[in-house]
N, C-alpha and C positions, 0 to 999 in steps of 0.2 A: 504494500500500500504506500503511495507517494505522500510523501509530504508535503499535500497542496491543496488548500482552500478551495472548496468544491463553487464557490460564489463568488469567492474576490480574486482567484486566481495567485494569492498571498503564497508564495515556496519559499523556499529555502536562502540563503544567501553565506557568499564566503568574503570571506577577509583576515584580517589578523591578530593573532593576540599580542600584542606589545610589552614586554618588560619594563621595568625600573632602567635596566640598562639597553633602551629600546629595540631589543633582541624582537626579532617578527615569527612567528609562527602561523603557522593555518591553522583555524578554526572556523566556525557552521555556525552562523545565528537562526535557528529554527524557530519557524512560527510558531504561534500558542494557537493551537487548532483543540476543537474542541467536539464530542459528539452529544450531537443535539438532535430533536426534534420538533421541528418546528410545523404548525397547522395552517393549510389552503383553506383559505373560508372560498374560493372558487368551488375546488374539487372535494372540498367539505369530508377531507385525509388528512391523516397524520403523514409526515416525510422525514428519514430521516437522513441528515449531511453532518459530514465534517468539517467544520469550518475554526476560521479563526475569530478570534474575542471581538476584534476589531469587527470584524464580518456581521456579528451577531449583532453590535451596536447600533450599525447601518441600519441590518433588517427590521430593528424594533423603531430605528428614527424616521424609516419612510413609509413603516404602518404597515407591516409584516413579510411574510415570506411574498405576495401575490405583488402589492407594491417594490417590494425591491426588482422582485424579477422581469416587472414591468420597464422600468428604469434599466436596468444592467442592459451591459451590451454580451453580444453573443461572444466573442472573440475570449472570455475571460471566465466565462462561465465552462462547467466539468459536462460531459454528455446526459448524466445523469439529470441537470439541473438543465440542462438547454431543453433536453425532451419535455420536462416538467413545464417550463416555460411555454413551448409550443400548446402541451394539452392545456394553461390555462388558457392561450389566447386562441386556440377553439372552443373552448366552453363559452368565453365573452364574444367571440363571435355568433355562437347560438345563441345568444340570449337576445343578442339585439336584433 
């Protein structure tokens, strides 16, 4: 399983760790992903993703899973969450 935010597309990153006596080494700053389940009031289901903290903030700031995924672009979103995306905007397209 990768280490990458099913929503924000948030992975991994390298860089260095630094000493006192600026000695560099490699080191991995890994997201804080988290497994959650979050609810479609579209598809009126539970879902569940991995995501990161920061991700989760988002979701609850632009009024849940249905609104975020409204907003996201596709490029950054996981297959899982892009498909989900597609089935709500056929469900909003039956309705209207």
């Amino acid at each position: 399983m990768a280490r990458r935010c099913e929503l924000t597309g948030k992975a991994v990153l390298t860089g260095h760790l630094v000493s006192h006596s600026n000695r560099k080494t490699k080191r991995r700053f890994l997201p804080n992903l988290c497994n959650v389940t979050l609810q479609s009031e579209a598809l009126e289901r539970a879902v569940r993703f991995r995501v990161s903290a920061a991700a989760l903030r988002t979701v609850e700031h632009r009024g849940g899973l249905d609104g975020f995924l409204a907003k996201a672009s596709a490029s950054e979103l996981s297959q899982g969450a892009l498909a989900l995306k597609r089935e709500i905007e056929k469900k909003a397209a039956a309705a209207n």
